[in-house]
C-alpha positions in Angstrom: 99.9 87.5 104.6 97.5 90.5 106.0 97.7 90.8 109.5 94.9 92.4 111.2 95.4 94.1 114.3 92.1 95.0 116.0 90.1 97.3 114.0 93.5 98.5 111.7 94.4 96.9 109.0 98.4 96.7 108.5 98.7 95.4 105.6 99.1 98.6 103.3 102.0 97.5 101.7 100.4 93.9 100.5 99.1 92.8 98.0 96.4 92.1 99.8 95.6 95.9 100.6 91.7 95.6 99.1 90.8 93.4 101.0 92.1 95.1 103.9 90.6 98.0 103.1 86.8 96.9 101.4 85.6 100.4 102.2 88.3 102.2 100.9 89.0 101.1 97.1 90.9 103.7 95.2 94.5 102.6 95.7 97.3 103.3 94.2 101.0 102.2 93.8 104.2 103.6 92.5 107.3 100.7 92.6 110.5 102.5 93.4 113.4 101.9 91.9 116.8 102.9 91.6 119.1 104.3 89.0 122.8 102.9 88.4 124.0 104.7 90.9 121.8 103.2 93.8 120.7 100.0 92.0 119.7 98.4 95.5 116.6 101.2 96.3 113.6 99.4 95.8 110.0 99.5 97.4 106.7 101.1 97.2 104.2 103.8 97.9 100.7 103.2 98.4 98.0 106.2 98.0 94.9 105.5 99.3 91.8 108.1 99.3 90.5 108.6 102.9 88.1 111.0 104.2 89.0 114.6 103.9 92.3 113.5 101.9 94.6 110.7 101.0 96.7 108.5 103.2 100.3 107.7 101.7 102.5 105.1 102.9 105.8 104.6 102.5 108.4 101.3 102.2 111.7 101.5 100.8 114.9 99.5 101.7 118.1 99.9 100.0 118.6 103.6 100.5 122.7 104.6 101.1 124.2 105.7 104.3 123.7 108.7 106.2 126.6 111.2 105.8 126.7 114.4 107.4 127.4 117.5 105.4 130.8 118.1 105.2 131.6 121.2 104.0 130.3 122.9 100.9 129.0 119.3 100.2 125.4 118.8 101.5 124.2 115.3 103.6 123.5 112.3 102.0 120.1 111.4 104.1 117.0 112.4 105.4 116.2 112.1 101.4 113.6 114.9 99.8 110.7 112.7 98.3 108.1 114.4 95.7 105.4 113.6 93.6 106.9 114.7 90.2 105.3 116.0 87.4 105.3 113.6 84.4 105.2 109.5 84.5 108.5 109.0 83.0 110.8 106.9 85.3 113.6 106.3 82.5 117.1 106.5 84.6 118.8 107.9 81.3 121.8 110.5 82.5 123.9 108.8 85.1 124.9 112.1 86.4 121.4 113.6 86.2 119.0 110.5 86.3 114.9 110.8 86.2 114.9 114.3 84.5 112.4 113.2 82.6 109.9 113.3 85.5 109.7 117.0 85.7 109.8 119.0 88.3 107.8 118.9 91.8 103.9 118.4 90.7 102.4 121.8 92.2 99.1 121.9 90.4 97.9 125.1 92.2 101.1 126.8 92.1 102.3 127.3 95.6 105.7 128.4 96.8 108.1 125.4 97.9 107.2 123.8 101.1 103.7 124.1 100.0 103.3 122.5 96.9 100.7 119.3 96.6 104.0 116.6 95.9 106.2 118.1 98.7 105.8 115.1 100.9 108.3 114.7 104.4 112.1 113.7 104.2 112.5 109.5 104.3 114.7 108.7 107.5 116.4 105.4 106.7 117.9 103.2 109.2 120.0 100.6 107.8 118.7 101.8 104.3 115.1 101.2 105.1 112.5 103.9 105.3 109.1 103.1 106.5 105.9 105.7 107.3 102.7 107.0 106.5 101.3 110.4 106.8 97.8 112.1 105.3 97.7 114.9 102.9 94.3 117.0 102.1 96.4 118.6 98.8 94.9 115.9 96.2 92.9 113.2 95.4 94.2 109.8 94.2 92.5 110.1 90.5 94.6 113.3 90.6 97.9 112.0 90.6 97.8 108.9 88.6 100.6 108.9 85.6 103.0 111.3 87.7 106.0 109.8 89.5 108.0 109.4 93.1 111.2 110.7 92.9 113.6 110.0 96.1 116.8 112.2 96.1 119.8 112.1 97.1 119.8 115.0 100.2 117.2 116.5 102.3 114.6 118.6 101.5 115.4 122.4 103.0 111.2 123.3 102.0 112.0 126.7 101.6 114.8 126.8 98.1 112.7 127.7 95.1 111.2 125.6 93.1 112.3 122.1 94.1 114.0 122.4 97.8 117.8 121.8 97.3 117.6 118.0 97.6 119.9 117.0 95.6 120.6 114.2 92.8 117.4 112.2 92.0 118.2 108.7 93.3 115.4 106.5 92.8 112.0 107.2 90.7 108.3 105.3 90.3 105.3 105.5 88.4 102.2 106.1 90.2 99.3 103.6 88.5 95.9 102.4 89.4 96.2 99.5 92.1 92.3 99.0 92.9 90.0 101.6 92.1 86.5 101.0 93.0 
């Protein structure tokens, strides 16, 4: 159920988000899922346009282990997390799963760290990640049919184009929830 907490909704990740948020009805969702590999990810981002931007919110559980880099081999954990360009969330390749999405979604061309779907690293704790943070880079209507991607390392912002993170792990389509 919603829980309402003075004047703040916290109930982003329900299903009962709209009515949460009466004043603020362009919502969307991607569900997150995992490939083969990491069957257990699962969860959810919300998008929600705000004033002078969108708020996105974050719930995931089922993300693996940190591991710290160990020599040439990079950490598994803080994981990048993108918008991607294309709506295609099909697992396919095992050993190079969600390729179909694209690359990172950078609509005005921007070097990495910059681009409109470079979003922060998910921290998970016991496999769950949870946060929310505000972007001015897009507009909800702008980013429907593209898709989350979760990888498998962290983000370094600064590799060109996509930021050295590593094996996509987890992938979903971002879709209309309530648009108003």
């Amino acid at each position: 159920m919603c829980e309402m907490l003075s004047d703040s909704c916290q109930c982003w990740h329900c299903s009962l988000a709209e009515v949460c948020w009466p004043n603020y009805s362009v919502i969307a969702v991607a569900y997150i899922k995992g490939d083969a590999i990491t069957p257990k990810v699962a969860g959810r981002v919300i998008f929600r346009d705000v004033p002078q931007g969108v708020e996105v919110c974050v719930d995931i559980s089922g993300l693996p282990s940190y591991q710290p880099a160990q020599g040439d081999k990079p950490p598994v954990g803080p994981h990048g997390f993108h918008i991607h360009e294309h709506g295609d969330c099909e697992a396919g390749d095992p050993t190079s799963p969600f390729i179909k999405s694209g690359g990172h979604w950078n609509p005005t061309n921007q070097p990495h760290g910059n681009h409109a779907g470079d979003f922060p690293v998910l921290f998970s704790y016991h496999g769950i990640a949870r946060m929310c943070f505000f972007t001015d880079k897009f507009k909800v209507s702008h980013i429907i049919g593209k898709a989350i991607v979760i990888h498998e390392n962290p983000d370094d912002y600064r590799s060109q184009p996509a930021g050295a993170s590593g094996r996509r792990i987890a992938c979903g389509v971002i879709q209309w929830l309530a648009h108003g």
